[in-house]
C-alpha positions as CSV (number, residue, x, y, z in Angstrom):
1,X,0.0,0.0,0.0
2,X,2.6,2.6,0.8
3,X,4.0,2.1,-2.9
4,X,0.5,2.7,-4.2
5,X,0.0,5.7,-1.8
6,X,3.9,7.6,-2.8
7,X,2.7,6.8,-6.3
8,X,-0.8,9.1,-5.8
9,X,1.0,11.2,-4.0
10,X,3.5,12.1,-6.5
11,X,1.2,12.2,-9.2
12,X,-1.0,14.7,-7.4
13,X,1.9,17.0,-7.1
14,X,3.4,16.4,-11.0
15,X,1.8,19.0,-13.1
16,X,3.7,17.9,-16.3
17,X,2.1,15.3,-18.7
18,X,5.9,13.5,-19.6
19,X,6.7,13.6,-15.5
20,X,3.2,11.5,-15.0
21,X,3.9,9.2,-17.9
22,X,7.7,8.2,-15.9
23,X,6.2,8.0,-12.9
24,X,3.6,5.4,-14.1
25,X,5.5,3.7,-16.1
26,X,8.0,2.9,-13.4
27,X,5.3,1.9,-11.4
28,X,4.0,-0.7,-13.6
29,X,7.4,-2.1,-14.4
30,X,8.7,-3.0,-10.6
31,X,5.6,-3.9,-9.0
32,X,4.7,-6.7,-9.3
33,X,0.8,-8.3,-10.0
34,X,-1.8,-8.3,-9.5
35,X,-0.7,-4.9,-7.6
36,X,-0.2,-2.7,-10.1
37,X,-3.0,-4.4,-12.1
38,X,-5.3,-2.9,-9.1
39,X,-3.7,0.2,-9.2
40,X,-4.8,0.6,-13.0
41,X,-7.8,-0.1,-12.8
42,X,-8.8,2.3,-9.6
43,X,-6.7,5.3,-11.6
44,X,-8.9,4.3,-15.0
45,X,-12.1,4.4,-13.1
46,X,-12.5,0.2,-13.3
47,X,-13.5,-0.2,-9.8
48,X,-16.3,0.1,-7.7
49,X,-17.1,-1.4,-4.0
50,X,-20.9,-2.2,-3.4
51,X,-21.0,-1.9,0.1
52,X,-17.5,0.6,0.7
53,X,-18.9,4.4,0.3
54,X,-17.9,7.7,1.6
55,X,-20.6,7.4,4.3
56,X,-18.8,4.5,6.0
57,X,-15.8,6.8,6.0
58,X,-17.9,9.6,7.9
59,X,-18.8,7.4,10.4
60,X,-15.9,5.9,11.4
61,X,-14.6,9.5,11.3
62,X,-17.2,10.5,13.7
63,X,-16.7,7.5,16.0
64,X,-12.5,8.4,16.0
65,X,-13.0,12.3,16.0
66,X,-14.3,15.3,17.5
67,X,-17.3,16.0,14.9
68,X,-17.7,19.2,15.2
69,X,-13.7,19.3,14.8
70,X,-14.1,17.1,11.5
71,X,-16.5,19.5,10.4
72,X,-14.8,22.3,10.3
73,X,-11.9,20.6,9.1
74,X,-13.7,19.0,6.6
75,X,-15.4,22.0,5.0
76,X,-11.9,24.1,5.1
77,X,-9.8,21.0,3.6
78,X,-12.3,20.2,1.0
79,X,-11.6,16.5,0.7
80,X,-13.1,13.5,2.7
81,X,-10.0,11.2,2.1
82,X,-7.3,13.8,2.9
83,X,-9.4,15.2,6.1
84,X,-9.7,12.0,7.7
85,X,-5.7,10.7,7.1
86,X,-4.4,13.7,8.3
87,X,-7.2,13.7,11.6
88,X,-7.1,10.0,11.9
89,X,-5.3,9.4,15.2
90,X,-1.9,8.1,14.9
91,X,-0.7,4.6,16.3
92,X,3.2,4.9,16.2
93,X,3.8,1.5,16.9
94,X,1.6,0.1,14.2
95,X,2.3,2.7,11.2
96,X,3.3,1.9,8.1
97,X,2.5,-2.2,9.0
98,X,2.4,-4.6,5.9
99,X,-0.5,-3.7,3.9
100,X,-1.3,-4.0,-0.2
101,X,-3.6,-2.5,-2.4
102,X,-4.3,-6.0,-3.8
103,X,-5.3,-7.1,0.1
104,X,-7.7,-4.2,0.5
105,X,-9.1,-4.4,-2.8
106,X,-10.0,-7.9,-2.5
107,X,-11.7,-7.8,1.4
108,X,-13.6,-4.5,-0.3
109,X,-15.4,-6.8,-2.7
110,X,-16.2,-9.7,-0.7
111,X,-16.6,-8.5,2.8
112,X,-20.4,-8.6,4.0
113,X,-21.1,-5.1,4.8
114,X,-21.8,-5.2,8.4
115,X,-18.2,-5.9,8.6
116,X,-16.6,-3.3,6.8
117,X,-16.6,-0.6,9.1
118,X,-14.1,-2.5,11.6
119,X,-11.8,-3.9,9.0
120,X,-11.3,-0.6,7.5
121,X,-10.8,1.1,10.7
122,X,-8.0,-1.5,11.2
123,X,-6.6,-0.4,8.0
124,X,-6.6,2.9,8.7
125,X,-4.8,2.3,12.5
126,X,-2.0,0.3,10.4
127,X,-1.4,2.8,8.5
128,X,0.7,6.2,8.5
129,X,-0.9,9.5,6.9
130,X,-0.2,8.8,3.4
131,X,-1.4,5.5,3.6
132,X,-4.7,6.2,4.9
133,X,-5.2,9.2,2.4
134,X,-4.1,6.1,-0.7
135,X,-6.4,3.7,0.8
136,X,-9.2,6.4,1.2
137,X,-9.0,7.4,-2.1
138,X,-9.3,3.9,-3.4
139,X,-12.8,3.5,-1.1
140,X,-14.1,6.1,-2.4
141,X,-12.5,6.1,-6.3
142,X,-12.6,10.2,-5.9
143,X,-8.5,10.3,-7.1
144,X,-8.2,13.6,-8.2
145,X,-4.6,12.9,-9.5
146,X,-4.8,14.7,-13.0
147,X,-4.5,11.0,-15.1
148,X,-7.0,10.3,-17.4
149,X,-7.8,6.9,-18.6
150,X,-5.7,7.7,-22.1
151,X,-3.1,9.1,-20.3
152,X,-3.0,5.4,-18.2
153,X,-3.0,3.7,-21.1
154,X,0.0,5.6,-22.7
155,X,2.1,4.9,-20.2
156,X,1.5,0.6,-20.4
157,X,2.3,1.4,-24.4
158,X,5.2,3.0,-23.1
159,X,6.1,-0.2,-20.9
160,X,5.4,-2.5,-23.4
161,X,7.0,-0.5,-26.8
162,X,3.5,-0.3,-27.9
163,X,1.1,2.1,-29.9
164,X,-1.6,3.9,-27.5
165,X,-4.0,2.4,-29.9
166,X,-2.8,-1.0,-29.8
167,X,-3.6,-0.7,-25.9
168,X,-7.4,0.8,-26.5
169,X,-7.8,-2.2,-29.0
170,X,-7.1,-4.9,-26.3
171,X,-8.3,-2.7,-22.8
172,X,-11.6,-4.2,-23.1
173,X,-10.5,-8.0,-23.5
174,X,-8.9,-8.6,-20.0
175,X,-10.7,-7.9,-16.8
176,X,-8.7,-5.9,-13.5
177,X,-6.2,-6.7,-12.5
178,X,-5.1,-7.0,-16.2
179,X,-2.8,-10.4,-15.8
180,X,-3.0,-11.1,-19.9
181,X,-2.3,-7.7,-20.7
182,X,0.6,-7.3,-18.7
183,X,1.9,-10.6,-19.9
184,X,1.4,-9.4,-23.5
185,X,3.2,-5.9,-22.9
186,X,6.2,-7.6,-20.9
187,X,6.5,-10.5,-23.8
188,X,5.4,-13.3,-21.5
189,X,2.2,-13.9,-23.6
190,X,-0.3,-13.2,-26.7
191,X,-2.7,-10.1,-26.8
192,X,-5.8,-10.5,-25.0
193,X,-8.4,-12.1,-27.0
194,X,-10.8,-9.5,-29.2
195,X,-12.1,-12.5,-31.6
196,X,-15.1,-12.5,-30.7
197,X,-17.5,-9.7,-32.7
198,X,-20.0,-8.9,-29.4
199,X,-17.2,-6.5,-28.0
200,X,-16.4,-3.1,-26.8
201,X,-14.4,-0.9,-29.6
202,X,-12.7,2.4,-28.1
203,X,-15.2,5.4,-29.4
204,X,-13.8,7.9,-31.8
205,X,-14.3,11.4,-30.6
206,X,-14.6,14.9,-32.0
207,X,-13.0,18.2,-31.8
208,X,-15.2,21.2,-31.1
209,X,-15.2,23.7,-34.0
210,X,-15.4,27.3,-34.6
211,X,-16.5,29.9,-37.9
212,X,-13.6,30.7,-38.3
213,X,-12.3,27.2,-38.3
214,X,-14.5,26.6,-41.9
215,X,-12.2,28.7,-43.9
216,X,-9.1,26.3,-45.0
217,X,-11.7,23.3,-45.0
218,X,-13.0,22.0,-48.4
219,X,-16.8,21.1,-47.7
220,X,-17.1,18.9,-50.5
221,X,-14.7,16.4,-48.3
222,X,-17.0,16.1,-45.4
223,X,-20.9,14.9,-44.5
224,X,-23.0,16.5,-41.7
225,X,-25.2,14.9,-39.1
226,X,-27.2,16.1,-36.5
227,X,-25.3,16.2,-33.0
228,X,-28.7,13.9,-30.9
229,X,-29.2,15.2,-27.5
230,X,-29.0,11.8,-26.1
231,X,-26.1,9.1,-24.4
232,X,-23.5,7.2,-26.5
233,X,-23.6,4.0,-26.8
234,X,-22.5,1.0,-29.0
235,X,-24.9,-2.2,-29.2
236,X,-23.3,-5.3,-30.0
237,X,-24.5,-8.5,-30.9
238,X,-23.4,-12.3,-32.6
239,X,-21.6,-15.1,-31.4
240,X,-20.1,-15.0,-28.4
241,X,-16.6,-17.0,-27.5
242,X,-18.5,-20.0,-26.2
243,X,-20.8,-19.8,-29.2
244,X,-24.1,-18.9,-27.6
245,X,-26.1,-16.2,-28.7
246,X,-24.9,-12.8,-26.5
247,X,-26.3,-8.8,-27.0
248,X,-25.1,-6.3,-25.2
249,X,-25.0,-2.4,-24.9
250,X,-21.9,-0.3,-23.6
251,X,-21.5,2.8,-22.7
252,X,-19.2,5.7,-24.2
253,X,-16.7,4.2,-21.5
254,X,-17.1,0.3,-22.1
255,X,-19.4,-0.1,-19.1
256,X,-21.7,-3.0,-19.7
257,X,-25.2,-1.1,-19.4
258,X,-27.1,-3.8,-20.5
259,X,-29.3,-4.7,-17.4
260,X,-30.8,-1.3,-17.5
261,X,-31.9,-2.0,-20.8
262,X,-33.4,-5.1,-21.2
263,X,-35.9,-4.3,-23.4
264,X,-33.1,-3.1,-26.2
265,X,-30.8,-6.0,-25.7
266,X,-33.7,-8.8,-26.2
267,X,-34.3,-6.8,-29.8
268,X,-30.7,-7.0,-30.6
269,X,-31.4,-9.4,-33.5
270,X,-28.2,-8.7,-35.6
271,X,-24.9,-10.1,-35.8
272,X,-23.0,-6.6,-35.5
273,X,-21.5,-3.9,-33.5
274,X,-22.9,-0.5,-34.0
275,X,-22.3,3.1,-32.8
276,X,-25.2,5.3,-32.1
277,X,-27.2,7.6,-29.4
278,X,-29.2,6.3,-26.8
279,X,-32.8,7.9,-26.9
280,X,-36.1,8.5,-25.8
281,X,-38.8,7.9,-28.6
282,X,-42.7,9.3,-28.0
283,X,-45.3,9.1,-30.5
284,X,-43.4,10.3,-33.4
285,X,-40.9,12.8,-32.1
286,X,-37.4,11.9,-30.2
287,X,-37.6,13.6,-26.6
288,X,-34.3,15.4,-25.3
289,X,-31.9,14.6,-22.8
290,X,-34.6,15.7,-19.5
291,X,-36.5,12.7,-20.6
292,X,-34.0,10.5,-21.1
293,X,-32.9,10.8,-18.0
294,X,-35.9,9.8,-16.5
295,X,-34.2,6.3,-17.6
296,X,-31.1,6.4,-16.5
297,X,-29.5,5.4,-13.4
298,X,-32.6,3.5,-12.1
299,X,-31.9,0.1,-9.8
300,X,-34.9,-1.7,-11.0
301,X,-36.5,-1.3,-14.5
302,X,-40.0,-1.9,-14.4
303,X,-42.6,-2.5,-17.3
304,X,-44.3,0.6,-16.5
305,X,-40.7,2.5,-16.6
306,X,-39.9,0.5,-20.4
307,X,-43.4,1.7,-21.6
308,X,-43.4,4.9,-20.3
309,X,-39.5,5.6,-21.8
310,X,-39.4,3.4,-24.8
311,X,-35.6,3.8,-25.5
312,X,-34.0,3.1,-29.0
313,X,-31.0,3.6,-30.6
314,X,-30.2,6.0,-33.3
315,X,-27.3,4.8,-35.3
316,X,-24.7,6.6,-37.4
317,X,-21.7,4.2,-37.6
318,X,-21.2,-0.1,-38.1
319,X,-17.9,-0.8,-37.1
320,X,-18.0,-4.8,-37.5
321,X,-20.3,-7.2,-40.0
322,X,-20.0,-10.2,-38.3
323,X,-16.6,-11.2,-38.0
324,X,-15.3,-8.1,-40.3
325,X,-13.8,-5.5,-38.8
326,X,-15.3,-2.5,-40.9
327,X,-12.9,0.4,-38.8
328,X,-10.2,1.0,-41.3
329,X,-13.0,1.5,-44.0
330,X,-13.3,5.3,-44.8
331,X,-16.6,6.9,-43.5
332,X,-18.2,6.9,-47.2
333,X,-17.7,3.1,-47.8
334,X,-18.9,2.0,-43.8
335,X,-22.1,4.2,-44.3
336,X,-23.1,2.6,-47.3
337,X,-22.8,-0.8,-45.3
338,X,-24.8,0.9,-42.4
339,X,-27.5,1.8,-44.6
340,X,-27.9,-1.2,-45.9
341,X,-27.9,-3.0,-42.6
342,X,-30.4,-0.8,-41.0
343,X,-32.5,-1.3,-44.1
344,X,-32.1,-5.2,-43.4
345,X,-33.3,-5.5,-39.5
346,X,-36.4,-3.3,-39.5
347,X,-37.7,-4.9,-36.6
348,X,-34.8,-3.9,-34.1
349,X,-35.0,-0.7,-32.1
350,X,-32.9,1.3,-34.4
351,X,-33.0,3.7,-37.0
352,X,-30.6,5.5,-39.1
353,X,-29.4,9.1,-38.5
354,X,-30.2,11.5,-41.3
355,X,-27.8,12.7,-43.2
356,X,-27.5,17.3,-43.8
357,X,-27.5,18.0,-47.4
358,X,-25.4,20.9,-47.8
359,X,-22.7,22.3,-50.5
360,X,-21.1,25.1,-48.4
361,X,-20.0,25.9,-45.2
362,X,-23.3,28.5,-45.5
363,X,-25.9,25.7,-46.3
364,X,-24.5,23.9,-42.8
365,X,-24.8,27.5,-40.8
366,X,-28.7,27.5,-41.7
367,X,-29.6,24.2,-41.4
368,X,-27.5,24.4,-37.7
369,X,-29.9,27.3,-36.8
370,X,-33.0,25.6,-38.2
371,X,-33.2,22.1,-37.6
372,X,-36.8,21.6,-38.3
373,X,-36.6,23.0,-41.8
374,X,-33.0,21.6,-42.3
375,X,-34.6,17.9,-42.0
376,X,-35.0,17.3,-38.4
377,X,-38.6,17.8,-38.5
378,X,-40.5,16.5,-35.6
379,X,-37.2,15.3,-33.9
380,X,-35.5,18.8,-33.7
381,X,-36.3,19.3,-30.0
382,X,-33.7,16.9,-29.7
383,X,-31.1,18.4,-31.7
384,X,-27.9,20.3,-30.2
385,X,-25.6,20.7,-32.8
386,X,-24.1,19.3,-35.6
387,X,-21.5,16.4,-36.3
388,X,-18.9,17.4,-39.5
389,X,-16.8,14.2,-40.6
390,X,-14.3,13.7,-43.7
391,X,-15.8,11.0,-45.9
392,X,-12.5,9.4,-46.5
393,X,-12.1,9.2,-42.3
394,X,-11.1,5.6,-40.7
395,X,-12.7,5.0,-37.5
396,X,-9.8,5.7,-34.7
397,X,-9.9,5.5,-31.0
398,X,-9.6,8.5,-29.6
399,X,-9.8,11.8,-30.7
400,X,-7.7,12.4,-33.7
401,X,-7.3,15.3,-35.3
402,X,-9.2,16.7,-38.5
403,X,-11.2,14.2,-38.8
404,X,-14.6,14.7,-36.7
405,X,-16.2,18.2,-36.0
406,X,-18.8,19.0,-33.7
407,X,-20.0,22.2,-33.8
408,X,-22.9,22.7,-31.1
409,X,-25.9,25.2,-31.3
410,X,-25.1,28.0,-29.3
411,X,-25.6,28.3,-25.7
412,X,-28.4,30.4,-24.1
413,X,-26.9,33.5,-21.9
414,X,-28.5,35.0,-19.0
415,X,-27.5,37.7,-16.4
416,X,-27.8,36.6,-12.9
417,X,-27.0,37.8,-9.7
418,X,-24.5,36.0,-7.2
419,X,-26.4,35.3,-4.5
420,X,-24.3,32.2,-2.4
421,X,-21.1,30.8,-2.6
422,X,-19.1,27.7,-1.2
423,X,-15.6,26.6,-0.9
424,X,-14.9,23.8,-3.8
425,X,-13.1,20.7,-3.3
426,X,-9.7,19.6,-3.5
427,X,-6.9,22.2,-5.1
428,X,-10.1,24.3,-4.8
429,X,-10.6,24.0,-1.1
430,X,-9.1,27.1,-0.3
431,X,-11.4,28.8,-2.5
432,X,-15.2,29.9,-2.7
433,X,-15.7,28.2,-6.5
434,X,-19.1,27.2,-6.2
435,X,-21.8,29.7,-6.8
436,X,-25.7,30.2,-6.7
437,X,-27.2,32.5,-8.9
438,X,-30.4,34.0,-9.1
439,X,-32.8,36.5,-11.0
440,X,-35.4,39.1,-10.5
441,X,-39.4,38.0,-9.9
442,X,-42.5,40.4,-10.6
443,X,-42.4,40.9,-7.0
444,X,-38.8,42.6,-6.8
445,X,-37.0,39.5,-5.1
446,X,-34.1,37.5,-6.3
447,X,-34.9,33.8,-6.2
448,X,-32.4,31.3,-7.3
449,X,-32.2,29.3,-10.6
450,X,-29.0,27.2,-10.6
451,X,-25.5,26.5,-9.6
452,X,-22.3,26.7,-11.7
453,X,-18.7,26.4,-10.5
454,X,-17.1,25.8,-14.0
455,X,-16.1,28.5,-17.0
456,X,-13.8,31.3,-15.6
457,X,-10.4,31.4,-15.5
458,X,-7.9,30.6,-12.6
459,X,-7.5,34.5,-13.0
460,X,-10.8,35.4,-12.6
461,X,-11.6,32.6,-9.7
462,X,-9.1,34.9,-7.6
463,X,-11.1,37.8,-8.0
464,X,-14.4,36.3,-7.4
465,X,-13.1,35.1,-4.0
466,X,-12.5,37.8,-3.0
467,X,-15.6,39.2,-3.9
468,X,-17.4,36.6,-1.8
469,X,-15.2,37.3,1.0
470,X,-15.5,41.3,0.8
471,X,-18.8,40.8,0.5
472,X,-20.9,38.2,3.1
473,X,-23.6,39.2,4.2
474,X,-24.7,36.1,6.5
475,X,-23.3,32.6,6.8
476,X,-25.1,29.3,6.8
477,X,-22.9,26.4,7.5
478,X,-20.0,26.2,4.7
479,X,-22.3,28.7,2.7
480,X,-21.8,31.9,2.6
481,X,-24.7,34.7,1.3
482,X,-23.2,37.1,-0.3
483,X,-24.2,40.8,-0.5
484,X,-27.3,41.3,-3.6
485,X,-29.4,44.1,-3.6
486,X,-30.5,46.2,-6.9
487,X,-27.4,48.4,-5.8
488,X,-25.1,45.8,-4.7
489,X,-23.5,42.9,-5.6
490,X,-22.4,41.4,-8.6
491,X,-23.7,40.1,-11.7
492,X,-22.7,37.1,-13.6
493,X,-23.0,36.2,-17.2
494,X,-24.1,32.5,-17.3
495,X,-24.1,30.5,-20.2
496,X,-26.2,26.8,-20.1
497,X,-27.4,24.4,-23.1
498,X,-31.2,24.5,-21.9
499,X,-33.7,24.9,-19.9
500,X,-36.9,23.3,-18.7
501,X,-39.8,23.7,-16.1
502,X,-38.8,21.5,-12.4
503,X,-41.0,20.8,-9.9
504,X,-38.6,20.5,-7.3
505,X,-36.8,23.9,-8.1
506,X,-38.4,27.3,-6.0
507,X,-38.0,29.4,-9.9
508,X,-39.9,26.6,-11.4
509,X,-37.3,26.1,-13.9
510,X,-33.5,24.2,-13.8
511,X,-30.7,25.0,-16.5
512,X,-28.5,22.1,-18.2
513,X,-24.7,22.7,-17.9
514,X,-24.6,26.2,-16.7
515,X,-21.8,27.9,-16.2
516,X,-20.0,31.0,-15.5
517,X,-19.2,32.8,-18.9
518,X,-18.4,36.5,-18.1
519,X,-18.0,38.3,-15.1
520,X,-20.2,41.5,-15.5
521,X,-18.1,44.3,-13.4
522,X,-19.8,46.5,-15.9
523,X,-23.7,45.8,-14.9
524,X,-25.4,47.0,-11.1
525,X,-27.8,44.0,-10.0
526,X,-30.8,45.9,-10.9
527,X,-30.0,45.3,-14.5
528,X,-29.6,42.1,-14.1
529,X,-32.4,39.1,-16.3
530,X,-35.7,38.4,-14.9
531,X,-37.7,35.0,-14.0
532,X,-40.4,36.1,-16.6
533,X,-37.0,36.5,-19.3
534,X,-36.1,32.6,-18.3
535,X,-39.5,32.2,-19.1
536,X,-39.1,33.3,-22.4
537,X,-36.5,31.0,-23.1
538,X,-38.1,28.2,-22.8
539,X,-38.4,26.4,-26.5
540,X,-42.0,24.4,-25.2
541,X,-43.0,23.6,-21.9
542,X,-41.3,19.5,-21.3
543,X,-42.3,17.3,-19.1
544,X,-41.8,18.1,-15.4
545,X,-38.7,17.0,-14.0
């Protein structure tokens, strides 16, 4: 454990990309499995504990530590892990005792949970600071060590002489903690098996996209397809290894999502693996993302639930035929195949996405403003962009560049006033980054309409901490209310992707991804939007949240 826990800890202090790649790949090379096969998959995001959550860890903190101590310390340090190692109490002659990652994963996913509690309190008393914060960290998978799963990845290509691609076409044939694919990078053995056609392939993603961007591009060497407000997803179906029948559905991130969708999977009548967006289908229009949602997430799916939300997938890419591999195929050649195949399986809950006719880069900015008359038609509710892709493009994992566009309908802006503000979390825990906004009511009063700690610069986050600071009117907790009257306080530009009536919001309305766009040092409060301008905004009144 305390290799695991200098390893974090060194990453979490590295803030160069090369000096994160050496540290992991030294890492992976001398230690030995199924270690470092743990420690991979908790820094990819592969592991989850059923029973282990951060509640556990606030109770034992509470039974080891003064609680109103913890939480204080708690809200001023920002994280759970690094608040309880550092106010865990110390057992000198027991610190720093024999311990592995391998030993705590493994009692994490087959302890019962009513015994938990004592065996990680055990932990934590045989371990020093560090330690604790490592093994914390791994309960409750928050790492917050600036690596990515690609950046993981690169660093076993690395170990094993290897492409970064080469590792995304094998990642999803071995299981943590990864024995074949360590024997395959370290030449003790063959690549993990990807025969079989009813698998995971690594997404190709796109690059966001500006006007301005359009000038050097030839539009005659691309197609255009909407951008569906919906979930990722590839379905996958055929011959499994053992030769029975097997469908399933993945997620954008190879997570088998299949159990939530039963009523998909039973349909999946093909022998294929297809790309497409997960969405919500009523009468004859696609609903948007709210009603998706409705969906998602849900521990039981009922009939009622599958009736309600008939889901279906809207495909726009076939990257296997059986047991072809259609990815090295330019776009033009695989689309004709997908076509074809959707033409062949009417009967299984997918449909094609629509091509945008357009000749110039002019046609696309019209049809991008207009779906409805552009060919969305009853669907364009559900549209929130466009997708621009070369016609000659192979289908890559990752996100390669100048190949895929997307170039998303532009965000609705609102002026709000700040009304409340908390500290954030981690290397934000010294700062109040988390705000509540509001805007005007008939009656005068500011009430609030959403939360955005995302979209201003590190800059900018100085300033508005100081703000909050200057500025407090009353305290509430961790929360701060911050000075807003029509004469004081200050107003905040606030860009989100949508908006739709809520039932369990005081406005009566809840944004999409809002965040802070502009910082209006310019504008008094009075000026700022009103509830009946949010009202305005709305495109038609969805179903209530």
């Amino acid at each position: 454990m305390n290799r695991f826990a200098a390893l974090l800890d060194r990453l979490a202090y590295e803030p160069r990309r090369l000096g994160k790649l050496a540290l992991l790949e030294n890492y992976f090379r001398e230690t030995p499995d199924p270690d470092r096969g743990w420690a991979l998959a908790a820094m990819t995001g592969a592991l989850t504990f059923k029973n282990a959550k951060a509640g556990l860890i606030r109770n034992l903190a509470a039974e080891r530590t003064d609680p109103v101590l913890f939480g204080l310390s708690y809200d001023f340090v920002g994280d759970l892990a690094e608040t309880v190692a550092l106010m865990w109490p110390v057992n000198e002659t027991r610190a720093n005792a024999e311990l592995t990652i391998t030993d705590v994963v493994e009692a994490l996913q087959t302890m019962p949970k009513a015994e938990l509690p004592a065996r990680v309190a055990e932990w934590l008393d045989r371990l020093d600071e560090n330690g604790r914060w490592a093994a914390l960290k791994l309960i409750t998978g928050a790492l917050r060590i600036g690596v990515s799963a690609r950046l993981a990845r690169t660093a076993l290509a690395r170990l094993g002489g290897k492409e970064p691609d080469e590792i995304e076409n094998v990642w999803h044939a071995d299981a943590p903690p990864y024995p074949h694919l360590f024997a395959w990078l370290e030449g003790r053995g063959e690549a993990p098996s990807v025969s079989t056609t009813v698998r995971f392939y690594p997404p190709m993603l796109s690059h966001p996209i500006e006007p301005e961007e359009f000038a050097p591009l030839d539009p005659a060497d691309f197609v255009a397809e909407w951008k569906w407000d919906g979930i990722r997803v590839q379905a996958a179906a055929g011959k499994g290894a053992d030769g029975k029948r097997v469908a399933r559905l993945y997620s954008r991130t190879g997570e088998d999502t299949s159990g939530a969708f039963p009523d998909l999977v039973a349909a999946f009548d093909f022998d294929a693996v297809l790309d497409g967006e997960l969405l919500i289908k009523r009468g004859a229009g696609v609903q948007d993302f709210n009603t998706l949602q409705q969906r998602l997430n849900r521990k039981s799916v009922t009939s009622k639930l599958m009736a309600e939300f008939p889901a279906f997938i809207r495909v726009y890419d076939l990257l296997a035929l059986g047991d072809e591999d259609l990815r090295s195929l330019p776009l033009s050649e695989r689309r004709a195949k997908l076509e074809a195949f959707v033409a062949a399986h009417p009967l299984a809950p997918i449909d094609l996405s629509p091509m945008i006719p357009f000749a110039t880069w002019v046609d696309l900015t019209y049809a991008r403003a207009n779906p409805a008359d552009a060919g969305a038609g009853v669907d364009a509710e559900a549209v929130e962009g466009v997708m621009i892709k070369r016609r000659d493009a192979p289908y890559l994992a990752g996100r390669p560049k100048g190949y895929w566009f997307k170039w998303k309908r532009d965000p609705m802006v609102i002026d709000a006033v700040l009304m409340y503000a908390q500290r954030g979390s981690g290397k934000r825990s010294s700062f109040y980054s988390d705000y509540t906004f509001g805007v005007w009511t008939e009656a005068g009063e500011l009430t609030p309409v959403g939360k955005a700690y995302f979209g201003f610069t590190d800059e900018e986050l100085i300033e508005l901490d100081r703000f909050v600071r200057n500025n407090t009117e009353n305290r509430f907790g961790p929360v701060r209310e911050v000075t807003h009257t029509k004469t004081k306080g200050l107003v905040l530009e606030v860009a989100f992707e949508g908006l739709q009536r809520s039932t369990r919001h005081k406005s009566g309305v809840a944004m999409r991804f809002p965040r802070i766009s502009r910082i209006r040092w310019d504008k008094r409060p009075s000026d700022a939007d009103t509830l009946e301008a949010l009202e305005k905004l709305l495109r038609r009144a969805p179903a209530q949240l």
